[in-house]
C-alpha positions, 0 to 999 in steps of 0.5 A: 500500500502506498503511503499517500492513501489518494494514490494507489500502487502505480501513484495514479489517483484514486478515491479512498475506500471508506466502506468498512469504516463505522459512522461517527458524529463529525464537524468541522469549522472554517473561515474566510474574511472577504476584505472590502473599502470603507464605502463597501462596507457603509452599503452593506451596513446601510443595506443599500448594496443594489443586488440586494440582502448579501449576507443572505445570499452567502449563506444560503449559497454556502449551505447549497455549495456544503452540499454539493462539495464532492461534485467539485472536488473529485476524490472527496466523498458523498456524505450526509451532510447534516447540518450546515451553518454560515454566519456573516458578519459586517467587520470594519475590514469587509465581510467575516464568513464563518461556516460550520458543518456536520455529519454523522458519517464515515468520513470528515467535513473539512471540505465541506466547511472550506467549500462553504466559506469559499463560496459564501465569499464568492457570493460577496463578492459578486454581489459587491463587486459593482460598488469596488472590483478590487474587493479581496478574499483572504484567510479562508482555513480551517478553524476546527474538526472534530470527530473521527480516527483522528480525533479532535482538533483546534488551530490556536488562534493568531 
């Protein structure tokens, strides 16, 4: 067996089989920050950006983007995705995106939880991008996961 379980015996790339593996309760935390000007950030405060509610769309668009995780990523894992929240929140620098997934699966949600924030910012964006192009997505990480073989774990915080 190889040591970099994504490849098998010729390195060619291949899905990890999970089969035997026994469900556990998993989460996992991630965040993104979407860094936008002063007059940026006044419309959203205002609510007067013209596409509309933003905050709203990026969640809902991370939720829907949590779910479809593995049609983006070819070697991740269709899980059940059981449980998705996005929050986001107005900071002086832009917009802060925090999304935290669950699952009772074989496999874990790091993904699912980066591609949420991801998008979210993405949705950011294309809803601001009228006002300022030169909007910025930064710091997008992991910030927890908990559960499965390799248990728990925490990024300290910077």
């Amino acid at each position: 067996m190889s040591e970099f379980t994504h490849l098998d015996g010729a390195g060619r790339a291949r899905m990890v089989d999970v089969t035997e593996k026994v469900p556990t309760v998993r989460s996992a935390t991630a965040e993104a920050l979407v860094e936008c000007g002063p007059h940026v950030v006044a419309a959203l405060r205002e609510d007067s950006v013209p596409k509309g509610d933003v905050l709203a769309v990026a969640r809902v668009a991370g939720i829907a983007a949590a779910k479809r995780t593995p049609e983006l990523l070819p070697l991740a894992h269709v899980i059940g995705v059981h449980g998705v929240v996005v929050e986001a929140e107005i900071a002086d620098d832009g917009v802060h995106l925090r999304a935290t997934v669950r699952t009772a699966d074989r496999t874990g949600v790091e993904m699912e939880a980066l591609t949420a924030v991801s998008v979210a910012a993405l949705n950011v964006v294309d809803m601001v991008k009228g006002l300022d192009k030169s909007v910025t997505i930064t710091g997008i990480r992991l910030l927890a996961k908990t559960g499965g073989k390799s248990g728990d774990w925490h990024r300290d915080r910077d």
